[in-house]
N, C-alpha and C positions, 0 to 999 in steps of 0.2 A: 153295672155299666151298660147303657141302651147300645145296643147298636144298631147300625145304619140298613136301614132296609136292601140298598146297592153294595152286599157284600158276598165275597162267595165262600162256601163251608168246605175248608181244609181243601181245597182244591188237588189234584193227582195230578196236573200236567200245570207250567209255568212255561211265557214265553219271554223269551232274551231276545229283546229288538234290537241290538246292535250296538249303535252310537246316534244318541237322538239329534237332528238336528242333521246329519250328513248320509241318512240314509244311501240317498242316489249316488254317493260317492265311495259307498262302502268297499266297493269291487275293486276302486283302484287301492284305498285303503289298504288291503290285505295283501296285497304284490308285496309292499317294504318289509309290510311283516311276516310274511311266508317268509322270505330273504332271509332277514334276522334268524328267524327260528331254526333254517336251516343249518345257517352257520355256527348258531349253538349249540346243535345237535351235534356238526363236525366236529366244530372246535373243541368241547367239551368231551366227546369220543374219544378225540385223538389223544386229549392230555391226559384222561383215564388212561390211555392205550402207551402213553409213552412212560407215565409213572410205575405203572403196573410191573412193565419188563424192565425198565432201568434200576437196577440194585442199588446204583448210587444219589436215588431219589425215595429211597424207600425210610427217610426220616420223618419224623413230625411235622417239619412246616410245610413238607409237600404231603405228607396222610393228608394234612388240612385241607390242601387245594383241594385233592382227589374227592373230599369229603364234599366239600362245596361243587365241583363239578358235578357229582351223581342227583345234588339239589337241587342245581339249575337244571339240569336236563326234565328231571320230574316235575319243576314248579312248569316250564316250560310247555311240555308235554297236559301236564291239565289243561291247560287253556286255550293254545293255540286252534287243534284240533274243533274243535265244538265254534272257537270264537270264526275261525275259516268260514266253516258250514255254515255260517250266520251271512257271514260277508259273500261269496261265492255261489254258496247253493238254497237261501233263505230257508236253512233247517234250522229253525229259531226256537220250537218247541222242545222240551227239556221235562223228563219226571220230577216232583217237588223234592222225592228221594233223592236222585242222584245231582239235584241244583243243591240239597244240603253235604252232599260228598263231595261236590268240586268245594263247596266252600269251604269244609275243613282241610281239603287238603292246600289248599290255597296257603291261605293262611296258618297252615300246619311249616308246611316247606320255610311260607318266609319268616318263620318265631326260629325254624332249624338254623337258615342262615343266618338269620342274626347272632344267634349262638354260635357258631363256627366263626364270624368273622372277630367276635371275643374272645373266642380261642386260640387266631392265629393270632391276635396284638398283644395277647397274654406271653405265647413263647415267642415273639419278636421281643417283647420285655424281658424277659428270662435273658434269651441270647446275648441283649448287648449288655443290659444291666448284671449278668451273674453268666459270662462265657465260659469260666470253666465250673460252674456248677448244672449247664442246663443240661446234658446227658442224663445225668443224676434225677433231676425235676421235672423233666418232658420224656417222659418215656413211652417204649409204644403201648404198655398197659394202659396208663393215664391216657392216653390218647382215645383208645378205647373206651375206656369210662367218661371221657369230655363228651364221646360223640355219642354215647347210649344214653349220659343224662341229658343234651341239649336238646334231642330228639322225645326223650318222654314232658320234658319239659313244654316243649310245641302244643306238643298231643293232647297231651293232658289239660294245658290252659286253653285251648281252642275249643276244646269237645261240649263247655258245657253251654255255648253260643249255638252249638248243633242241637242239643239239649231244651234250651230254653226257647228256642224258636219251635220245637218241633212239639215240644208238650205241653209251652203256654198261651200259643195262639190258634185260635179257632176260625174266626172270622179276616176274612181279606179284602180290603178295598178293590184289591185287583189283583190277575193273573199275569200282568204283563211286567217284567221288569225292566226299567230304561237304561241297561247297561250292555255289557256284550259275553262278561260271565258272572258268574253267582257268587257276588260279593257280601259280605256282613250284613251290614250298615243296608245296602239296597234291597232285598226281602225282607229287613226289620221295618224300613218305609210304608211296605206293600200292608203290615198290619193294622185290622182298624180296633187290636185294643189298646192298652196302654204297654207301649216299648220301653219305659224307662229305666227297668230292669236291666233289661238288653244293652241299650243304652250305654249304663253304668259301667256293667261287664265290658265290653268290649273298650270302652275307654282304660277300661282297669289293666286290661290283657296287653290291650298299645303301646301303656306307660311301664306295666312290669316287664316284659320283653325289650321292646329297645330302649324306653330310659331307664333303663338297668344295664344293659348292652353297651349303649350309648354312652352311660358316664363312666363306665371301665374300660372303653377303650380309650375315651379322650384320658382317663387318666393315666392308662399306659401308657403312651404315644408322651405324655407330656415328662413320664419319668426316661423315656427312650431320650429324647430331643435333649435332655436336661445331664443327661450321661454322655450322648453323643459331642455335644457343644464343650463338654470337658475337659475333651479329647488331646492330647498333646500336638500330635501331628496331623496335618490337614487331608493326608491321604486315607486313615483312619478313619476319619471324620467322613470321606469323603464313601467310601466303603460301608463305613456304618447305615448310613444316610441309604445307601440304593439297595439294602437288604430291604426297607420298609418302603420303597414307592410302589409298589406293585400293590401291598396291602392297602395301603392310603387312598391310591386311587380307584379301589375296588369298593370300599367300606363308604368314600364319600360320594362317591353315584348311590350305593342304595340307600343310604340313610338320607340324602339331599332329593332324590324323587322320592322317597318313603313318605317324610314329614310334608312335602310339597303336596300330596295324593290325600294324606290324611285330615290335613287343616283346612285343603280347600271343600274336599266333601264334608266335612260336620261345621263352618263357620263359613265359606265362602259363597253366599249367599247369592253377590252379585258375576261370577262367576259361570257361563254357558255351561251347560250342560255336556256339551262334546270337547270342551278345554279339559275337565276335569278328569271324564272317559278316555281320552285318550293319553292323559298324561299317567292314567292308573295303571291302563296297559304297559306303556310304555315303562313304569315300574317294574312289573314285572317280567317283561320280555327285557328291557336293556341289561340289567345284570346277566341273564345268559349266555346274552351276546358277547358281552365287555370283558367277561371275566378270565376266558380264557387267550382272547386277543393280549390282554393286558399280559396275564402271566406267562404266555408265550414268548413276547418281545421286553420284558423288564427283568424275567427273573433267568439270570447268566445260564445256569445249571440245564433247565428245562430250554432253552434259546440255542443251547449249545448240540443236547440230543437234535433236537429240531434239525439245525444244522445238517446236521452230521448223517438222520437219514432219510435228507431231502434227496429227490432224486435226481440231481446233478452231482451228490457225491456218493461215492465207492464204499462208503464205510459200514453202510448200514447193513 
């Protein structure tokens, strides 16, 4: 394969311009999302901090939350920080090493959460579909073994995207990436050989993680709904119903910005370049923001501690 006389050899520094297209605005940019990022950092602290000590939160569908909160705050924590220094203090330069380690872990966190939010629609199916066998079937071993396989899982199918960019590409059109962190797909761009390997893989990785995710939870959710609506009594029903809003509303913000970030980077063509960027971020940042405001005010148990030692009450 010839290549291009204008390319650079395995480059050791890569620069992150930001969000093309809104450079000059980047500074205000980053106010909303420092914001965001802080209160996921709280929010998700705190809900660590109240599952932790409350004994009567120490079941499986809150291990879950806890699980997903220690993910947000890490997925969170990769990007913010670096994506800041780009917007605030134009520290835009990055080692090619350490732009292949945010990416795996990037995308490592979010194959984990997608796997925990499988796992919490699994024991939401359990519970209403089999309540008095779920003790017995969600246990806190299993739970342990959900959360060490969903994470080698991540790991593992992520790693060889780290792999194949780093030992099959030599030559680079360019050192400059147009996004604001060290995505997939935008340093497989930067290559001038042929990425269709890459390509392949990471569409391979998209579709075995969450449309594998994806269609086990719609089919929980549809055997929940189908046992729920059964129901004799409407208060039952009505009971049944608000164990799973908190999950629902958590699972369809990331999978509805997930598929939105995904389709419009590899097919949306006519699409700016700063619609895409921002709404990628925004993928990632809005789950850590959401997830614990969500499960704070929908889930009674954990709303109730909250309560109780807020500091207008005595209790705590």
């Amino acid at each position: 394969m010839s290549i291009s006389n204008i390319t650079v050899f395995r480059p050791s520094v890569l620069t992150l311009i930001g969000i093309p297209g809104l450079e000059t605005v980047q500074c205000w940019i980053g106010i909303p999302f420092c914001v965001m990022y802080l209160i996921a950092m709280i929010g998700n602290s705190l809900l660590l901090l109240i599952i932790r000590s409350e004994r009567s939160l120490h079941e499986p569908m809150y291990i879950f939350v806890g699980m997903l909160g220690v993910t947000d705050i890490a997925l969170a924590t990769t990007i913010m920080p670096k994506m800041l220094g780009i917007f605030w203090f134009h520290v835009a330069d990055i080692y090619f090493d350490s732009c292949l380690l945010q990416m795996w872990l990037i995308h490592t966190f979010q194959g984990i959460e997608s796997g925990i939010l499988l796992a919490m629609a699994l024991d939401r199916y359990v519970a209403i579909c089999y309540p008095l066998r779920h003790s017995a079937i969600i246990t806190h071993r299993l739970v342990t073994q959900i959360g060490a396989v969903v994470t080698l899982r991540a790991a593992c199918l992520v790693a060889p995207c780290l792999i194949l960019i780093k030992f099959r590409f030599q030559f680079y059109h360019t050192t400059i990436i147009s996004h604001c962190y060290c995505e997939h797909m935008a340093i497989v761009k930067m290559a001038a050989e042929n990425v269709r390997v890459n390509k392949i893989y990471g569409l391979f990785v998209a579709f075995t993680v969450a449309g594998f995710d994806l269609t086990f939870i719609t089919l929980s959710y549809a055997q929940i709904f189908s046992t729920v609506f059964r129901l004799p009594k409407k208060e039952a029903r009505l009971k049944a119903f608000n164990t799973c809003i908190a999950h629902m509303c958590v699972f369809l913000q990331f999978y509805l910005l997930a598929f939105f970030s995904f389709f419009t980077h590899r097919f949306g063509a006519h699409v700016p370049p700063y619609i895409h960027i921002l709404f990628s971020s925004l993928y990632l940042l809005v789950p850590p923001f959401l997830n614990p405001l969500v499960y704070g005010a929908k889930t009674k148990q954990i709303h109730r501690v909250i309560l109780l030692c807020s500091p207008i009450s005595m209790h705590c």
